[in-house]
MIFITI-707005 format. One record per residue (C-alpha): x, y, z. Coordinates in steps of 0.02 Angstrom, whole numbers, plus 50000, padded with zeros to 5 digits. Layout:
BEGIN
XYZ;...
***
This chain:
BEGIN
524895501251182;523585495651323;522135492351245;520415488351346;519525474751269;517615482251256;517385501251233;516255506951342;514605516151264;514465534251266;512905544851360;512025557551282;513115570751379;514905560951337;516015560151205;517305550051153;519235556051092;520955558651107;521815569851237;523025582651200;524215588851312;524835607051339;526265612851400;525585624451538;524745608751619;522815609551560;522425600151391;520915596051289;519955581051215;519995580051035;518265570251001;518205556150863;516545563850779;517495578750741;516595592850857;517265607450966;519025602351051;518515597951239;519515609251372;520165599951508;520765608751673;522575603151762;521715593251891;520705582151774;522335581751675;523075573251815;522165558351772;522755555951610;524135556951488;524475564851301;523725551751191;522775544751291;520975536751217;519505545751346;517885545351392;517275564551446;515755571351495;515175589451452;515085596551608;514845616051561;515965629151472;517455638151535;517735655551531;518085656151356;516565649751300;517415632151260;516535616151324;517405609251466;517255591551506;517725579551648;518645561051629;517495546351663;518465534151613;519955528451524;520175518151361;521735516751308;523515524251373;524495530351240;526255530451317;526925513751364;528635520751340;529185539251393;530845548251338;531545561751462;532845567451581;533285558451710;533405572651884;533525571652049;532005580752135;532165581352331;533205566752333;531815555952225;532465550452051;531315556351907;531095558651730;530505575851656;529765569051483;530425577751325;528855579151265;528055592351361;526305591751328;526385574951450;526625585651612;526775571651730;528585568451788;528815552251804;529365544151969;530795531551971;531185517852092;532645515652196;533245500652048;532525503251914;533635518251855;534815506351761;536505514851835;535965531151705;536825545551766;535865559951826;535425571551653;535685559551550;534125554551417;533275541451455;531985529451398;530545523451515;529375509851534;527615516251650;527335503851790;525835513051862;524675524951758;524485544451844;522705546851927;522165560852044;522875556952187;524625544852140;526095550252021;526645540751878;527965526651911;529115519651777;530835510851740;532285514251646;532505502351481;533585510851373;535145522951403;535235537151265;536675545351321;537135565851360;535785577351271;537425586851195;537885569751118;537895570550932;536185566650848;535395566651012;534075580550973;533645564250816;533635551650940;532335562951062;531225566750913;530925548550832;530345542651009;529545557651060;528355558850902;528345540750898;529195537150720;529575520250675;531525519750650;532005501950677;531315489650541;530865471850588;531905456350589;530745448850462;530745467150357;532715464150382;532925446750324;531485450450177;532545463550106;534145454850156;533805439750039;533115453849884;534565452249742;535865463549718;535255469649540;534025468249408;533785449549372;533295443649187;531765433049254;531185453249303;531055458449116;529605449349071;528315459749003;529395475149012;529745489848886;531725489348834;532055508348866;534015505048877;534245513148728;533485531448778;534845543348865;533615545049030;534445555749157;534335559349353;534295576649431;534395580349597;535225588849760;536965588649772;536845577149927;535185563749865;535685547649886;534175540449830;533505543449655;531585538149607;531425549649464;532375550849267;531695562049140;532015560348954;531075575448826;531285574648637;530455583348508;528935574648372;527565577048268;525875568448330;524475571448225;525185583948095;525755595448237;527515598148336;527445591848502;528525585248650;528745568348714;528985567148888;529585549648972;529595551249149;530365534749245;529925532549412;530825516649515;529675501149525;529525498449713;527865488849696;528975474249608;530045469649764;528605479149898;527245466049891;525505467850000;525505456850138;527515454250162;528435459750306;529355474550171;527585482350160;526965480950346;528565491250399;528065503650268;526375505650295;526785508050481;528075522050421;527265530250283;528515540750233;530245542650255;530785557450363;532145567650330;533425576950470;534765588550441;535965572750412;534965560150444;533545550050363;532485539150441;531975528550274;530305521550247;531155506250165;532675498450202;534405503350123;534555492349996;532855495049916;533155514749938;534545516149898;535205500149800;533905489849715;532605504049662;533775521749662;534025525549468;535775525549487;536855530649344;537535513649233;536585499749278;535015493349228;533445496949369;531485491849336;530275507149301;528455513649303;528425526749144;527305539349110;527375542748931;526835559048874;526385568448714;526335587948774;525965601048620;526565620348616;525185625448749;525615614148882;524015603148841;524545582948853;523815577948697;524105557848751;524955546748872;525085530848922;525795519049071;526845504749059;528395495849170;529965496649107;531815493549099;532785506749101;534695512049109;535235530649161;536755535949071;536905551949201;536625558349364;536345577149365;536355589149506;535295605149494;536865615849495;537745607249361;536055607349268;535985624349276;537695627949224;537315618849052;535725626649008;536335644149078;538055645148986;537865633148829;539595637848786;540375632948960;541745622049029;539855609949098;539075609948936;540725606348838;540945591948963;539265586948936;538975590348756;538245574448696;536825573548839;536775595948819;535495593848665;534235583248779;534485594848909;533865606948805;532385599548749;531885597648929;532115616948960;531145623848796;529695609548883;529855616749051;529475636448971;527785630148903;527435621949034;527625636049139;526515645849031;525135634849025;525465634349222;525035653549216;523695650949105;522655638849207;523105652349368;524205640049472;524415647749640;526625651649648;526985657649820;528995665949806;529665660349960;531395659150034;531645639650081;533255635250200;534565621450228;535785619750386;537385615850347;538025605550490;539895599750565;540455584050575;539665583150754;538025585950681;537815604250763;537465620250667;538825629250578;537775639750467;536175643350380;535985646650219;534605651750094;534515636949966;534515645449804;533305637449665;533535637449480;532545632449329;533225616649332;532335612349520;530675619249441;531105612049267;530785592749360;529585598449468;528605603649318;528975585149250;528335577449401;526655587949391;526565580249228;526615565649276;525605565849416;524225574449329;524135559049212;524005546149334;522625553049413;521785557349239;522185537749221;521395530249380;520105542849376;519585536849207;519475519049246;518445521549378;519595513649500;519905518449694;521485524549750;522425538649843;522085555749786;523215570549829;521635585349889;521895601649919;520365608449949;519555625949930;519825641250078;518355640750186;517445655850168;518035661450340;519705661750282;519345670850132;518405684750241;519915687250350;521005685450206;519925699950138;520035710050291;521855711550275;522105713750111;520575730250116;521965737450249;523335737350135;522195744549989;521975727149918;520625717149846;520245698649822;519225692249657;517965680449653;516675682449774;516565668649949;517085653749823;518695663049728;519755655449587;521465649249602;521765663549471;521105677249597;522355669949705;523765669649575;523415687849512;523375694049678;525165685549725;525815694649556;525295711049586;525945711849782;527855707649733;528365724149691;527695730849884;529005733650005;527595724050134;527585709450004;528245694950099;526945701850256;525565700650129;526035682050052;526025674250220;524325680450243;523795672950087;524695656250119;523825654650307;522315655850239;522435638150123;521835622350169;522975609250205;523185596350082;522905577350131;522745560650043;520945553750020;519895542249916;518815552849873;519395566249742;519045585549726;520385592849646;521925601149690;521485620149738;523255627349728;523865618049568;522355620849502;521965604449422;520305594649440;521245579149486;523005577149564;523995562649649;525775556949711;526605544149595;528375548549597;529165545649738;528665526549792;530305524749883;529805538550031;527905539350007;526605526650038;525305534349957;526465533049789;526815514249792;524745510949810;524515520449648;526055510849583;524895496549632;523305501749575;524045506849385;524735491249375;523075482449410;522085492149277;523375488549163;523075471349195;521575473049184;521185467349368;520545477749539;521735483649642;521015479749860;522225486149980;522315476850150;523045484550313;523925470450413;523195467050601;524945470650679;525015490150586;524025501750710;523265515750616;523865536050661;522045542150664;522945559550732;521695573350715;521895587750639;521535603350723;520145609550557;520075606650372;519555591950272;520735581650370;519735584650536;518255575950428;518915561050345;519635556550503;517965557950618;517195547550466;518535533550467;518375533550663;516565532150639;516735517550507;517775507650625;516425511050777;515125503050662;516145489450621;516305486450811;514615488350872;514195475150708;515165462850798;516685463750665;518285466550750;519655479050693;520605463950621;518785456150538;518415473550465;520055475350377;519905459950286;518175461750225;518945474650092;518145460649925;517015469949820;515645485149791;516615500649859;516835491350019;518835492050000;518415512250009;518505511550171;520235504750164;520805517950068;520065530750182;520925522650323;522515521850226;522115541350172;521975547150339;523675536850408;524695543950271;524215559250302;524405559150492;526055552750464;526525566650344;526215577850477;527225569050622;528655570550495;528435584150483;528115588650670;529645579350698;530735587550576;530355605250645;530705599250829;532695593150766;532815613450680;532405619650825;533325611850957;534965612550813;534585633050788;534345634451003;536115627451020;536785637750867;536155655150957;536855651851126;538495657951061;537695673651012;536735678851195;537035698551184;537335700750994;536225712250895;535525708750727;534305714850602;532605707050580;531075705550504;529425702850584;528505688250547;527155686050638;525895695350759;525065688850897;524225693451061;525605690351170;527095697351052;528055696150889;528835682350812;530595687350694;531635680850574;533555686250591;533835694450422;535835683650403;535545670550513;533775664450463;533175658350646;531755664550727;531255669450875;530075678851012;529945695451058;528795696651210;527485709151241;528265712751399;529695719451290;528845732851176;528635747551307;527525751851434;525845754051343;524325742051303;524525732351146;523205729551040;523105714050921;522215716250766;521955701850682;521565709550504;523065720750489;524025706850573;524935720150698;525205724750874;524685742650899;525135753551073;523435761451103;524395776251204;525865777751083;525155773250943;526715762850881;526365748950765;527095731150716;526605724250587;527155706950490;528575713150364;529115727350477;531225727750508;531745729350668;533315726550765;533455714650911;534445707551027;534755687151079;534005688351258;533915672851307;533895653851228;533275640351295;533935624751224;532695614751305;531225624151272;531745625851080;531625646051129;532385658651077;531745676751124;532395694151084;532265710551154;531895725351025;533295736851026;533105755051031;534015769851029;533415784651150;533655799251029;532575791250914;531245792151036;530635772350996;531145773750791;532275755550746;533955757150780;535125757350611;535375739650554;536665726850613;538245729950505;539215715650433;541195713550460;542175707650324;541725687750348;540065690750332;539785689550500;538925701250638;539885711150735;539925704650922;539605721351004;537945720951138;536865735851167;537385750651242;536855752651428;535465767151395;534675752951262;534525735851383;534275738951562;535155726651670;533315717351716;533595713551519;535315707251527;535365690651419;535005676751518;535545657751456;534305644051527;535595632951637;535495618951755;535655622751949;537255627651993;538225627252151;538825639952229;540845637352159;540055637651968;539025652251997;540385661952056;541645656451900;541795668651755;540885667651594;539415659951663;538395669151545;539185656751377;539045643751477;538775625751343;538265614651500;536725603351475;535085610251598;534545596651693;533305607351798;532365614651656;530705607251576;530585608351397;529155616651312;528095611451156;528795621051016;527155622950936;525655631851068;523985624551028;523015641150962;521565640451054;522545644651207;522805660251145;521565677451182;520355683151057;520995695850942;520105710751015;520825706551198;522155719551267;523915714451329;524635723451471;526485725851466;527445721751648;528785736051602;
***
């Protein structure tokens, strides 16, 4: 990053921030004091990039009311490195960046192309900065290869969101010179838990496993109980502050996982040798220790670290088989380890039902997992089916989460807390709004209970328009984030939460490995953030998050304008809640980088689902609408699970009305309605690859006078018949369309065109993801162009 060495000071009409790009070419300035997003018009756009770190000045509103601002001057540039396409425009060499809310092309010298082959993805250095009246300038450094290469749509992502996926040569040798196994020196102080049959259950294809569980029954106090161990891998004993091992993680955060593919946040043979809980050998522990009675009430617990030596690792499948058929060819195979097993499953049943009791929000929906080729590309998508065993150690890890924040919080000691906070009463108002349309009601007044949430989720899953009506619900949460400062988990419905099992892929984990440790040592736990780690002070578009981040941006402005430098201000974390602003900055970069995994994550799907529908251009299949908005209707193929668009332009010629509280279009002549939940049957239109689009065209038939065609049938594989509407149902102005490069005039005229699997070099792509406020107000009217 290019850094300028004294900020300049704001006016009373500027504001500092961070600009964010949009793919139609304006942007906005996201200010560090957490106020109103600042629009941005194309031609001040041209000055700057995505990213970049701005001075603006208010210079009036725009049409929608927003404040729009003008540059005055420029910070910091974001983008020292750009990933793209490399095209020929006019006979000038450029590169079209894969990220598309940076909407300069970049220009490219006559040698500094680095013999890459024209389409090819490229990395690029910038030369020269864009400014109103020159273009950006770069150079080729690195040579990706053909965007249809395999795990090229992974390579794209971790540079274009900026993930850290090369560790350094000192994280490298650190771990490199780390021993094989548990050494005896490493015992000291330890509990010997070799002796208790502690078992690992996870997905079929885990390769790296933090958690073993271990239930018995007991009497404590007169009364029968459960004992719950629950051993999570001791990072914190080879991950030590101030080493290169924890720099690299800090700077990563969290590991982030592609269809398969994981970038790591620690290096191989911590997460998957020295600290997985693999079956037969002996691995170091954190335990939580739990006596739990017959209401799901932890009577007592208590921390210590461990030895420990699994003697099984479980998948959720084979789990299931044992506890499901006790009598089974599993269980028989199993039948020493079955009676443990089964202590863990009559747990997990009060556990649920003190889960119910407290109101614990439960939202019944249908997660997904791509099951790739050997090339890495699509070959189907399945529902992934959950069982009580996935919620039996998911209601362990609760457990033990609850207790280490019941543990820290109790000793009065900063750390990380996991906050989900309460729906602002806005949201609860709209919420409201739909809910009165569908003859609904939700309890509680403008600050309702998790149990008015969890009663209302209960008594809509016997609807037909259930699903419709649980995605309303779950848009109008908060989103969680990690923060010093705690305030409960909303959706849980616990007063305090936190992460502690999962130190090998979460930051925020290992730090409250740390900080237990320290209380049980009776010692204060001070995190530091090295000088090389820049922060992700990303900001959220609302929520808490907006808030802690405008506040840690704030603290860091003081510290500057007191004459302490970034690096000063970090190390002055000694004593009387001063190290709380560590932990805020350390809140808000965990959290930031939870969301560029996420971010990430979503941008591999879609590019892997694009390329899985451009086989299908023309095929018809049965769908359910899943969301509404002003310019059309987003839905979910009911066997294939992708989504995508169907445009406004493509429901008829009427006006289309959006109604925000019913969450529906409606055709003010016709009167027609969509609504989210509504089945419909479409047709793949047109997929753009590079884009990560995919849009549909409703299919109708004419006797029905606009009534949904019957559903897609099935053929005996299971899979849709390839047969494409009937003339009378597409017109030929709707004939699918794939998005291709230019082609000459000998290409154009070859047959099968149409299923073409050639790259586009000529296309832009666009953000996956609009930025809302873009969109028109839900009372505005949508003209169709049939």
């Amino acid at each position: 990053m290019i850094k300028q060495a004294t900020p300049l000071k704001e006016k009373k009409d500027e504001r500092t921030g961070i600009v964010q790009g949009h793919r139609d070419g304006f942007g906005f300035v996201i200010p560090d004091d957490g106020q109103l997003d600042i629009f941005l018009s194309e031609r001040e756009m041209a000055r700057v990039m995505h990213g970049d770190r701005v001075i603006v000045r208010i210079a009036g509103t725009d049409r929608k009311g927003r404040p729009e601002g003008q540059i005055s001057d420029v910070l910091q540039r974001a983008n020292q490195f750009v990933i793209g396409r490399l095209l020929n425009e006019n006979g000038v060499l450029i590169v079209a960046p894969e990220d598309k809310r940076i909407s300069h092309d970049i220009l490219i010298p006559p040698k500094g192309y680095m013999n890459a082959k024209l389409g090819q993805v490229v990395s690029v250095e910038i030369i020269d900065y864009p400014d109103s009246y020159r273009q950006a300038v770069g150079r080729v450094v690195e040579i990706l290869g053909d965007i249809d290469d395999p795990g090229m749509e992974i390579e794209i992502a971790v540079r274009k969101y900026g993930v850290p996926h090369e560790f350094s040569a000192a994280t490298a040798k650190e771990a490199a010179a780390l021993p094989d196994e548990v050494q005896e020196e490493d015992l000291e102080g330890r509990v010997d838990l070799r002796d208790i049959p502690l078992v690992t259950i996870d997905g079929e294809d885990a390769r790296d496993f933090d958690d073993a569980v271990y239930c018995e029954p007991m009497t404590y106090k007169g009364s029968k109980c459960f004992r719950l161990i629950v051993a999570i891998a001791d990072v914190s004993h080879y991950v030590k502050p101030g080493h290169p091992l924890d720099s690299d993680a800090i700077r990563r955060g969290t590991s982030v996982y592609f269809p398969r593919r994981v970038i790591p946040m620690l290096p191989e043979k911590i997460s998957n040798g020295l600290c997985s809980l693999k079956p037969l050998v002996d691995r170091l522990c954190m335990v939580s220790d739990a006596i739990i009675d017959h209401k799901g009430q932890v009577l007592a617990y208590q921390f210590y670290p461990a030895v420990m030596h699994s003697v099984q690792r479980f998948t959720y499948n084979t789990v299931w088989e044992i506890l499901s058929n006790t009598s089974g060819p599993e269980a028989t195979k199993f039948s020493k380890l079955k009676p443990h097993l089964q202590n863990l499953y009559k747990l997990f049943h009060v556990l649920k039902g003190s889960r119910e009791k407290r109101g614990a929000i439960d939202f019944d929906t249908t997660e997904t997992q791509i099951i790739s080729n050997e090339f890495g590309k699509i070959e189907r998508i399945e529902p992934r089916i959950r069982n009580d065993a996935h919620r039996l150690i998911e209601e362990c890890m609760l457990v033990a989460n609850v207790c280490a924040a019941n543990f820290i919080g109790a000793k009065n000691h900063s750390s990380l807390f996991r906050v989900h906070g309460e729906p602002t009463i806005e949201k609860v108002t709209a919420l409201r709004d739909v809910l009165r349309s569908s003859g609904l009601n939700l309890e509680g007044g403008t600050k309702p209970h998790p149990m008015d949430y969890a009663k209302l989720i209960l008594s809509i899953k016997p609807r037909p328009d259930a699903s419709m009506l649980q995605t309303v619900i779950l848009r109008s949460m908060q989103q969680a984030v990690y923060q010093p400062e705690n305030l409960g988990h909303f959706g849980l419905a616990y007063p305090a939460y936190t992460h502690f099992t999962s130190p090998i892929r979460r930051y925020p984990d290992l730090l409250v490995h740390r900080t237990i440790k320290a209380i049980l040592a009776k010692k204060n736990y001070k995190p530091t953030i090295p000088e090389e780690v820049p922060l992700n002070l990303a900001m959220p578009r609302k929520g808490p998050g907006r808030v802690n981040v405008a506040q840690v941006k704030q603290q860091i402005a003081t510290d500057h304008s007191n004459g302490a430098g970034a690096s000063k201000s970090r190390k002055k974390n000694v004593s009387d809640g001063v190290d709380i602003a560590a932990w805020a900055q350390l809140g808000v970069h965990c959290s930031a980088n939870e969301r560029r995994a996420d971010e990430a994550s979503r941008d591999v799907e879609s590019w892997l689902k694009c390329y899985f529908m451009r086989d299908r251009l023309g095929q018809e299949f049965a769908g359910t609408i899943t969301g509404a908005t002003t310019f059309g209707l987003f839905v979910q193929l009911e066997t294939l699970f992708v989504e995508g668009l169907i445009h406004v332009s493509e429901l008829g010629g009427d006006y289309f009305q959006y109604d925000e509280a019913r969450q529906e279009l409606r055709g003010e002549r016709t009167g027609i309605r969509y609504r989210i939940g509504d089945r419909v049957h479409v047709l793949v239109s047109r997929v753009d690859l590079d884009a990560r689009k995919i849009e549909f065209s409703l299919v109708k038939n004419s006797q029905d006078r606009g009534r949904y065609s019957p559903v897609l049938t099935m053929d005996d594989s299971g899979k849709p018949q390839k047969k494409a509407a009937s003339k009378n149902t597409r017109p030929p102005e709707k004939a699918p369309q794939p998005v291709r490069a230019k082609a000459s005039k000998k290409s154009a005229a070859s047959k099968g065109g149409n299923k073409s699997k050639s790259k586009s070099n000529s296309k832009r792509a666009l953000s996956s993801v609009d930025k809302t406020e873009t969109s028109s107000t839900p009372t505005s009217k949508t003209r169709s162009r049939r």
